[in-house]
C-alpha positions, 0 to 999 in steps of 0.5 A, a space after each residue: 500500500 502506497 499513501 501519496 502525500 502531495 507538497 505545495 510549496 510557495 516560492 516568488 518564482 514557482 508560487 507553490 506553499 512550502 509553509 508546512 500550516 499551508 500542507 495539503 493533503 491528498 489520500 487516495 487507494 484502490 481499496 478494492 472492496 472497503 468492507 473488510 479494511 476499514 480497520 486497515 484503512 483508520 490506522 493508515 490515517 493514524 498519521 494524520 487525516 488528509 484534507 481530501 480522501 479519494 477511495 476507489 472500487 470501494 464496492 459499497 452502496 450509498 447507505 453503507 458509506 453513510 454507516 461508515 464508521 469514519 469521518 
């Protein structure tokens, strides 16, 4: 598993965020079916929570994402 953390740094010339209170994070995984992992998935963001979470093949209906037990 392979968590992706994205930097935007701010430079005059490049006019990217390198303040690390302006760090944005970006946390996406193939899930491949979320309902046996959502254990495994919480303590991947034990770290930190990112800003924008992206879960793909999560495999799940509408009212079992709004029972997830994640914020």
């Amino acid at each position: 598993m392979v968590n992706k953390v994205y930097r935007l740094e701010n430079d005059a010339n490049t006019k990217k965020l390198t303040n690390s209170k302006n760090l944005f994070k970006i946390f996406h995984r193939n899930i491949r079916g979320l309902k046996s992992k959502v254990d495994e998935l919480s303590n991947s963001l034990f770290t930190g929570y990112p800003n924008i979470m992206c879960l793909t093949e999560h495999h799940l209906k509408d009212y079992e994402i709004d029972n997830l037990p994640i914020d």
